[in-house]
C-alpha positions in Angstrom: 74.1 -41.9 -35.7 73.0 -44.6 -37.8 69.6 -44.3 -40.5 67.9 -46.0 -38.0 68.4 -46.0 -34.3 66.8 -47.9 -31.4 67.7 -47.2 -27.5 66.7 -49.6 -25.3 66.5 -50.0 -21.8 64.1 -50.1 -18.6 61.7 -47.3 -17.6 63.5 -44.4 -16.0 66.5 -45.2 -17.5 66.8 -42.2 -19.7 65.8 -43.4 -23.3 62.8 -40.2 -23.7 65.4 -37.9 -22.9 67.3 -38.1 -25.8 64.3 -38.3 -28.1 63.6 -34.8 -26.1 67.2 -33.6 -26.8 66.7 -33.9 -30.6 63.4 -32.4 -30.3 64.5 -29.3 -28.2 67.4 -29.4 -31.2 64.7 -29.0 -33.9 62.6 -27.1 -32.2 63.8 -25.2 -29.3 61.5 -26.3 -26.9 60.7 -30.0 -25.1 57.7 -32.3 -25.8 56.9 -32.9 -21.9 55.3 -30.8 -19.8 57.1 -28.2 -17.4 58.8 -26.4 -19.7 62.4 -25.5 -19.4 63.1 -24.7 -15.6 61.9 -28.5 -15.5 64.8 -29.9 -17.3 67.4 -27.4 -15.5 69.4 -29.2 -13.4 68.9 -27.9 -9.7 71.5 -25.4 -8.6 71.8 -24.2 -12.3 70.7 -21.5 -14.0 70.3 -22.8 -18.0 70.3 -25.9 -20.0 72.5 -26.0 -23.6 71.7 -28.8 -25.8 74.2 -29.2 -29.3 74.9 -31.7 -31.7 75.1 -31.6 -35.5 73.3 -32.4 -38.7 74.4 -34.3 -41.6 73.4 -32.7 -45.0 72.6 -34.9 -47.9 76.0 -33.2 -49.4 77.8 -35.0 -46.6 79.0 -32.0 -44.5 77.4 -31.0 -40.7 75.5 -28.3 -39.5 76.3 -27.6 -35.3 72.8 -26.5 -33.7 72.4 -25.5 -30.4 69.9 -24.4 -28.0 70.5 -22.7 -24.5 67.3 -22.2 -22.2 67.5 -19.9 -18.6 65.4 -20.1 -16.3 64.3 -16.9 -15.9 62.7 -17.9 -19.8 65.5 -16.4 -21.7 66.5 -18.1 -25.0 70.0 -18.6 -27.6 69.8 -20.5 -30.9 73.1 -20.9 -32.6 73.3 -22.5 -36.1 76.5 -23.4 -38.1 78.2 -21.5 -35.4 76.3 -18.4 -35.6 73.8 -16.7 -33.3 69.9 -16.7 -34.3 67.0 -15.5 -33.5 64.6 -17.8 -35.6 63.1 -20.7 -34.1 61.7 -21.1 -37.7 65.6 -21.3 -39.1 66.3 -23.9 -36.3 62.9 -26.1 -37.8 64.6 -25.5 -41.2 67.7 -27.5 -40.6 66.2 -30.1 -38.5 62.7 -31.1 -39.7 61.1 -34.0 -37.1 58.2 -35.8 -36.4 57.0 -36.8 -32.5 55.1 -39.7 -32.4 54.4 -40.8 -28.5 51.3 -41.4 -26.2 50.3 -38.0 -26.6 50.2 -38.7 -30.3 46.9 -39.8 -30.0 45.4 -36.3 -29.4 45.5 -35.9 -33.1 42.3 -38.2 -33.1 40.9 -38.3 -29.9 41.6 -34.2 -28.5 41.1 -31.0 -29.7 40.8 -29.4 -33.6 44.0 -27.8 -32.2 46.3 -30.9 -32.6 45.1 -31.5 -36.0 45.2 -28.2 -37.0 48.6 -28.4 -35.6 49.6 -30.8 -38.0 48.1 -29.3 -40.8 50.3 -26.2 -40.6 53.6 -28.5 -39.7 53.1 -29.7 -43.2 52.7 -26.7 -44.6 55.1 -24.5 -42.9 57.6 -26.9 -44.2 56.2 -27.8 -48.0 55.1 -23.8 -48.7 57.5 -21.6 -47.5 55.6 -18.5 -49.1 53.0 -18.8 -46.9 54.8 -18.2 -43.8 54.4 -14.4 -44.0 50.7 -15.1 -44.6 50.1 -17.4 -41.8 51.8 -14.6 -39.5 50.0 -11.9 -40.8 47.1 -13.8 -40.4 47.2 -14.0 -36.4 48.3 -10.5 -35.9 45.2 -9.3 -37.7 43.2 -12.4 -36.2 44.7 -10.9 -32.6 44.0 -7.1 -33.3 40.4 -8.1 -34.5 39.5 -9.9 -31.4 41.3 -7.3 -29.3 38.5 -4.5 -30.8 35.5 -7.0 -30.5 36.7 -6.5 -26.5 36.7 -3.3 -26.4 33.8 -1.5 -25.2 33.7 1.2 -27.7 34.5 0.1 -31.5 35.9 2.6 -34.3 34.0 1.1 -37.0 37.0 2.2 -39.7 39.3 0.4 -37.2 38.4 -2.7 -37.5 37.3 -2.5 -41.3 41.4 -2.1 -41.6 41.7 -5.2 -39.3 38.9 -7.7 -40.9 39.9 -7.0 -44.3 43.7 -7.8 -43.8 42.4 -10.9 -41.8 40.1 -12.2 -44.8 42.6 -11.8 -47.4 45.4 -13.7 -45.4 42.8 -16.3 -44.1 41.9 -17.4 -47.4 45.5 -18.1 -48.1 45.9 -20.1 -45.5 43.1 -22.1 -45.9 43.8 -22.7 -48.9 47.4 -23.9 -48.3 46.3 -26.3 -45.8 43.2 -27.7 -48.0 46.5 -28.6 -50.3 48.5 -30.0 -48.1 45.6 -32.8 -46.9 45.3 -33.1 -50.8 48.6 -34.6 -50.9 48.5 -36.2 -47.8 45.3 -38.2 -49.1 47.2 -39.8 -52.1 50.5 -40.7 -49.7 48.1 -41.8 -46.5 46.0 -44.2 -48.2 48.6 -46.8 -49.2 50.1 -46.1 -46.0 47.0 -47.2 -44.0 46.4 -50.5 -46.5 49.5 -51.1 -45.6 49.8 -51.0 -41.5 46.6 -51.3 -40.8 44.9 -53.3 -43.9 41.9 -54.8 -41.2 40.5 -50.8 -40.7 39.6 -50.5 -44.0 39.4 -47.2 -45.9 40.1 -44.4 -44.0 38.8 -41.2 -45.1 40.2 -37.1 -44.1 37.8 -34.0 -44.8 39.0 -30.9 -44.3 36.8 -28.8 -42.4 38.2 -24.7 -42.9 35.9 -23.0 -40.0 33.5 -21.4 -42.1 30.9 -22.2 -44.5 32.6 -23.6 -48.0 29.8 -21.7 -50.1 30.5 -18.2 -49.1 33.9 -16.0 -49.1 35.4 -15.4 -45.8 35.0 -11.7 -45.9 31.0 -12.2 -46.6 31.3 -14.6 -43.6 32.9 -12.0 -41.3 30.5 -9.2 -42.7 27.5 -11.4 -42.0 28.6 -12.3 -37.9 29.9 -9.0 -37.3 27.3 -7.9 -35.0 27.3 -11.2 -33.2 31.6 -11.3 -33.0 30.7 -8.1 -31.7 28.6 -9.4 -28.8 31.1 -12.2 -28.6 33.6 -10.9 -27.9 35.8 -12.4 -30.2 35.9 -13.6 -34.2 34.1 -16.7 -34.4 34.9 -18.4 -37.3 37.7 -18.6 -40.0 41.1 -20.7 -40.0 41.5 -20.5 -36.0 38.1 -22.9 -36.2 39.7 -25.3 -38.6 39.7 -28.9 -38.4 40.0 -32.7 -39.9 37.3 -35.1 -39.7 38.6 -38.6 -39.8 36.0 -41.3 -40.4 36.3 -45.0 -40.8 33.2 -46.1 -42.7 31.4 -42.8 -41.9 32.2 -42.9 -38.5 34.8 -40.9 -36.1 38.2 -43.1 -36.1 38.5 -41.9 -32.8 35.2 -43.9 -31.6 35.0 -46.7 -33.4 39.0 -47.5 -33.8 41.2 -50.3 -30.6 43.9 -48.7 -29.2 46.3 -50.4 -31.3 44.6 -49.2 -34.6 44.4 -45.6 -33.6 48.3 -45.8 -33.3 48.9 -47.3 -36.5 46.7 -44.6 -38.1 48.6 -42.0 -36.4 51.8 -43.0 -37.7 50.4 -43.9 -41.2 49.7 -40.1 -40.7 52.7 -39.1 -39.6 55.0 -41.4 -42.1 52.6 -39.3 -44.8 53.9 -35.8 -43.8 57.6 -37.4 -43.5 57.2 -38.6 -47.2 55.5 -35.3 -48.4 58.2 -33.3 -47.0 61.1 -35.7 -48.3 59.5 -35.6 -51.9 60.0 -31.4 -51.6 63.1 -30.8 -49.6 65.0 -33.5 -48.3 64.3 -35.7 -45.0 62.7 -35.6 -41.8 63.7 -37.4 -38.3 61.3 -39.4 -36.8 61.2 -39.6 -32.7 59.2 -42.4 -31.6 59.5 -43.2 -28.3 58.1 -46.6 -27.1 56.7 -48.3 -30.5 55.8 -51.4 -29.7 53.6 -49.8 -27.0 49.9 -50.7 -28.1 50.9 -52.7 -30.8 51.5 -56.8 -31.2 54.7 -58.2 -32.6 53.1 -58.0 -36.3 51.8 -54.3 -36.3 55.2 -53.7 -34.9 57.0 -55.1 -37.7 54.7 -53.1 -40.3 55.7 -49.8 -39.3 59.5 -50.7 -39.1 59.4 -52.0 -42.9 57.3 -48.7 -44.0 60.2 -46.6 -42.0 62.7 -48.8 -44.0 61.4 -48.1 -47.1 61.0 -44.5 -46.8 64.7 -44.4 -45.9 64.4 -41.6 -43.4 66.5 -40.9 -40.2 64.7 -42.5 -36.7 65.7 -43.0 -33.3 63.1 -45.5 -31.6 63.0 -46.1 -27.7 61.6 -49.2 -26.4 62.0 -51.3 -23.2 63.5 -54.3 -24.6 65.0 -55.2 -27.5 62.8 -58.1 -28.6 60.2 -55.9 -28.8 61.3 -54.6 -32.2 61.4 -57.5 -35.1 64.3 -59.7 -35.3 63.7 -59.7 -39.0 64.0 -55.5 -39.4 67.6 -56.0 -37.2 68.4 -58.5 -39.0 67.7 -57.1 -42.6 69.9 -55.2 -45.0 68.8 -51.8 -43.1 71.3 -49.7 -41.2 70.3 -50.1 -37.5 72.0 -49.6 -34.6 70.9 -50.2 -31.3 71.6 -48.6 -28.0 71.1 -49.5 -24.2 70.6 -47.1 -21.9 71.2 -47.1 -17.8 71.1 -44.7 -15.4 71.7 -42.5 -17.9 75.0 -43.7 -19.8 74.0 -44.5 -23.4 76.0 -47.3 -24.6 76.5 -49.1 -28.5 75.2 -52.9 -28.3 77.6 -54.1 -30.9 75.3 -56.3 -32.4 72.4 -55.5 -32.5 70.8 -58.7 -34.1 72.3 -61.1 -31.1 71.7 -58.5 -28.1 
């Protein structure tokens, strides 16, 4: 593959399942809905997606990924069996941006908090045993608040694992939007310079002036009624505001999709200035967005120099002047499902 890499061709053709390919590569699982029996061909009992990365010293990595239907999973990396989906995000770090992309303004806390911990799983690797020791006590907490009668020593053991881990978590994330701030802003003056400044609180699901353990002392007997822990991490969430209002009511179509990927180029350039790069999937770009907003985000995905494979329906629909540039793009056409090289991509 080429740095960057567009696949054209008409709808149904085939081009989002081999942004879905890399994805279930990086991730082990798709980005559509249905899960794996959906993609299993009929008759068949699995699914096995491979290919290889290139590592920046030139060599490849073979990943693999085999799905059953009966829900049953195999990871192979370098040509070994695993059992980490987190070793499989390791070695091939990606970004989705789609039409569900705009959930991370317009849906639930969950998508944002979502891409909080993306960025952080991958920038603070010694906060992975936190973040996991966090839900189990998060889980085991909840699972006493259900339970009719409560050993008070029980869950003293479970709430005071929970607070310490919490805060650590928190805390991680509240850094990672720091970063993101100083890479995000000159990202959105540059795609989107009519939206003006944009800004991100961080909103950490419990009140900033106290401690979380004095938070859960002080709502125990109401998590207790509950039935469940009602504030902390799990309650988390980014408020994005355009002159003090929500983004997501105020913002066009097209602007909310330029802010999305101005917040999505931000985590690829956070996570290239720790580790190395990240591949970006977008599938349809120019949807929502005119020939110049187009153009924008292909010259900030130059200029970061990172690895993308872009689907659209035509190839006039992505600037002549980005094919025609310096930049290493190749593009693809797709039919029926046989992927084919256009040879030159600038006359095509």
């Amino acid at each position: 593959m080429s740095l960057h890499n567009v696949i054209c061709g008409i709808n149904g053709s085939g081009k989002t399942s081999l942004l879905e390919a890399a994805h279930i590569l990086g991730t082990a699982r798709s980005f559509r809905a249905g899960g794996a029996k959906s993609l299993i061909t009929h008759g068949k009992q699995t699914y096995v997606v491979q290919g290889d990365r290139r590592t920046p010293g030139g060599g490849n990595v073979s990943l693999g990924v085999q799905r059953q239907k009966g829900g049953g999973m195999s990871l192979r990396i370098a040509g070994e069996p695993s059992r980490s989906v987190s070793q499989l995000a390791d070695e091939l770090p990606l970004l989705l941006i789609n039409a569900d992309s705009f959930d991370l303004l317009v849906g639930e806390p969950a998508n944002r908090r979502r891409f909080m911990d993306w960025g952080v799983f991958h920038v603070e690797h010694n906060l992975r045993d936190h973040r996991r020791r966090f839900q189990r006590a998060l889980t085991q907490r909840n699972h006493l608040l259900r339970r009719g009668k409560l050993q008070a020593s029980e869950l003293e053991v479970w709430t005071r694992d929970l607070a310490v881990h919490a805060e650590l978590v928190s805390a991680g994330r509240d850094r990672f939007l720091s970063a993101l701030r100083g890479v995000f802003e000159p990202l959105v003056s540059e795609l989107a310079p009519e939206i003006g400044p944009v800004e991100l609180a961080y909103r950490r699901g419990w009140d900033a002036s106290s401690s979380y353990a004095d938070t859960l002392q002080r709502s125990l007997a109401s998590d207790q009624e509950q039935g469940f822990t009602q504030s902390g991490p799990q309650r988390a969430d980014i408020r994005v505001t355009v002159g003090g209002y929500s983004a997501a009511d105020t913002l066009s179509r097209g602007q909310q999709k330029l802010l999305v990927c101005a917040l999505k180029l931000a985590q690829g350039q956070i996570l290239a200035g720790q580790q190395g790069g990240v591949l970006y999937l977008i599938d349809d770009l120019p949807s929502e967005l005119d020939a110049e907003r187009c153009e924008r985000v292909c010259r900030a995905l130059g200029a970061m120099r990172v690895q993308t494979m872009i689907t659209c329906v035509s190839r006039s629909a992505i600037p002549a002047q980005w094919l025609g540039s310096d930049e290493e793009v190749a593009m693809f056409h797709v039919e029926q499902g046989c992927v084919s090289l256009v040879s030159d991509a600038n006359n095509q």
